[in-house]
N, C-alpha and C positions, 0 to 999 in steps of 0.2 A: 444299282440303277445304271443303264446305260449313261455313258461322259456326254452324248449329243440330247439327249432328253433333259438332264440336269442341266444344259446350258439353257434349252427355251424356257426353262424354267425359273433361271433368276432374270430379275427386273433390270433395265438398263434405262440408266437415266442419263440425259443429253443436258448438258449444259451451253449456253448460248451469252457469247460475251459480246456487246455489240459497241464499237468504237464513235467515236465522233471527232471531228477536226474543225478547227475555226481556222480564220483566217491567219495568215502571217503577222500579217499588221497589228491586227489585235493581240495576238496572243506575245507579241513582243512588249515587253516595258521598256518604256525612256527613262534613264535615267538622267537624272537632272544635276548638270555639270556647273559648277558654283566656284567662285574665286572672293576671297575675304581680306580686306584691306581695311588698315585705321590710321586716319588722315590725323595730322595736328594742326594744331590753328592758334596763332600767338598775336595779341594786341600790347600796345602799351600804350598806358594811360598818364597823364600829369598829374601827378600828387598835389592837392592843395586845403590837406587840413595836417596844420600838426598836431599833434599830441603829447604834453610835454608835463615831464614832472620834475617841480622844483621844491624846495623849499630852504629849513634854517637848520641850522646847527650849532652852540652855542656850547664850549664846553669854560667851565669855572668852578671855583671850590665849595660851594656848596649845591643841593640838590633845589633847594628855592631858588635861589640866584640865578642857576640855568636857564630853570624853567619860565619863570616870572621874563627873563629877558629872551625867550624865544616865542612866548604869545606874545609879549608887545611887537615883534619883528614880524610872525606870522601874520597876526592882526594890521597891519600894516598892509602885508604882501597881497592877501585877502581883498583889503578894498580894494587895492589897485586893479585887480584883477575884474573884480564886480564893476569896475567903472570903467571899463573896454570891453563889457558885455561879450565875456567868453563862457565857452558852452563845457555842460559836463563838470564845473567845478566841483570836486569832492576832497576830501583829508583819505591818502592811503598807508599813512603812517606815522603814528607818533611815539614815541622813543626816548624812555630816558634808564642811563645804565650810571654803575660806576667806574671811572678812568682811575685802572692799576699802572704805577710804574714797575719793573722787574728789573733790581739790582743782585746778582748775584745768586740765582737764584730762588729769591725772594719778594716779593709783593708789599707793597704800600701803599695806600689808598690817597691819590691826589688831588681826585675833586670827581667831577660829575659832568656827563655828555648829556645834551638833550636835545633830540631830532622831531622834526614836524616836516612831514611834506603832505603836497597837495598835488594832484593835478588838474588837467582843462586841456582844452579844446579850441583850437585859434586858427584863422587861414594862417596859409604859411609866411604872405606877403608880410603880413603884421607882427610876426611874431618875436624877429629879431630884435624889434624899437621895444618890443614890450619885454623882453629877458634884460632888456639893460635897465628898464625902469624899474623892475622887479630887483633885482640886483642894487638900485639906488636906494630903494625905500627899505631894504633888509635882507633881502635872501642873499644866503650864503652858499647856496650848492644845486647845479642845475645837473638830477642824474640822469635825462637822455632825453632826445625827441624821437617819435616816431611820427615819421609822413607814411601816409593814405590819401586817396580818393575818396571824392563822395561818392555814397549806395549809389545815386542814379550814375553816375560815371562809370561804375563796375558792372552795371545791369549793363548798358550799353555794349561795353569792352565784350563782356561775354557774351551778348548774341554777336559780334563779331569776328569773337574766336572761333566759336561752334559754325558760321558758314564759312572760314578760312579753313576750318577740318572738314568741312563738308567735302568742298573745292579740292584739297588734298588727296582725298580718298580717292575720290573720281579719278586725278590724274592719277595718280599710282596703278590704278585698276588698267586707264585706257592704254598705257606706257607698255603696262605688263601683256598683255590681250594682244598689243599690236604686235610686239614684240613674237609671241607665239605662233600667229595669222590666225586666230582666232576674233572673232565680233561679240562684243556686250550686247544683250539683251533688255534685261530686266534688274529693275535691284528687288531682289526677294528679300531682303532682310536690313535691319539699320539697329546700330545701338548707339546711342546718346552717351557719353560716359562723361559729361558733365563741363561745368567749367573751373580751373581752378585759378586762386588767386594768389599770388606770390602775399606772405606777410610784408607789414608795415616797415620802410627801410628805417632802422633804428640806427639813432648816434649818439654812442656815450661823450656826454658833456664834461667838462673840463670843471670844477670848483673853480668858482670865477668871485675877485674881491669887487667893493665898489670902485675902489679906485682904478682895477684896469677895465672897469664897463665905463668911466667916464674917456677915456682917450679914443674908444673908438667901438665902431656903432657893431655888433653880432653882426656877422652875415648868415645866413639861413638860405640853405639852397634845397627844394623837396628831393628834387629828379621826378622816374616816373617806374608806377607801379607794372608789373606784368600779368596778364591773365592770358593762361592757356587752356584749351580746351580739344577732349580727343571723339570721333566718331568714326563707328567702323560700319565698312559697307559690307552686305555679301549678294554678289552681281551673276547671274546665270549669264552663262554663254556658250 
């Protein structure tokens, strides 16, 4: 077959691609330029509860002996205790072992140790007059105080840590922003990362006789508790 006949003869197909354009503006995406800063925020607060564990210890030759004479002491320390209406009194230990001596080597059995303590809860202004009366009436061993704040004083502290880490953040952000010639806009974003509380300042106490709580009166000083608290911004600009 003729080459010019066999061409009218095959089918020819048109394809048609048709374009479209939007606008610049639109078809551009903003990208959203962000800066992220975490402020700290520090209160301190006045300690005025202590926390205090004392009690007896009582060591002699036999294991009755001890015992019998360190609940009559306890029992003693107890009422005193109940009658200045302090909080929290409980027993966190009572204790009795055998006292070995070691000569040479070798072990001998000399008699018997026996431990009772207690603790409570007392402001702190008060508590010094009462470790010595405590001290008077029987106790033989005060092992530490720990000062704190009251709850509601720590609730407070921490909403004013958290808006001194607010205030923080901010500046850091404005500092940094100006610093580049850049402007803050917006805060797009916040985390709260809480508040935290320093523990209770503890003081190991001294094994105190009656005799040197009669010459002169505990002194008892709380100080002051800290709560810090951190929040981070993220600020478009």
């Amino acid at each position: 077959m003729p080459l010019r006949k066999l061409l009218w003869l095959m089918p020819i197909t048109f394809s048609v691609i048709c374009f479209t354009s939007t606008p610049t503006a639109i078809a551009q995406e903003q990208v959203l330029r962000t800066l992220t800063v975490t402020g700290k925020g520090t209160e301190m607060v006045s300690t005025n509860i202590a926390k205090v564990d004392l009690g007896v210890e009582i060591q002699g030759k036999t294991a009755a002996e001890v015992q019998q004479e360190v609940a009559r002491r306890t029992s003693a320390v107890v009422d005193l205790l109940q009658s200045r209406n302090v909080e929290q009194l409980k027993t966190t230990g009572i204790r009795l072992q055998p006292n070995y001596q070691y000569i040479n080597q070798s072990r001998s059995l000399v008699g018997y140790v026996a431990t009772n303590i207690v603790s409570f809860e007392l402001s702190t202004e008060q508590v010094g007059v009462l470790l010595d009366e405590a001290v008077e009436v029987g106790a033989t061993r005060i092992d530490g105080i720990r000062f704190t704040a009251t709850s509601e004083m720590l609730a407070v502290a921490q909403q004013e840590a958290l808006r001194k880490a607010t205030l923080d953040a901010q500046r850091q952000a404005d500092t940094v922003l100006k610093a580049l010639n850049f402007t803050s806009q917006e805060i797009v974003g916040i985390e709260i990362n809480g508040a935290k509380i320093s523990p209770p300042q503890f003081i190991q106490a001294e094994r105190l006789s009656a005799a040197a709580a009669t010459e002169v009166n505990t002194p008892v000083v709380g100080g002051e508790q800290q709560v810090s608290a951190f929040v981070t911004l993220q600020i478009s600009y």
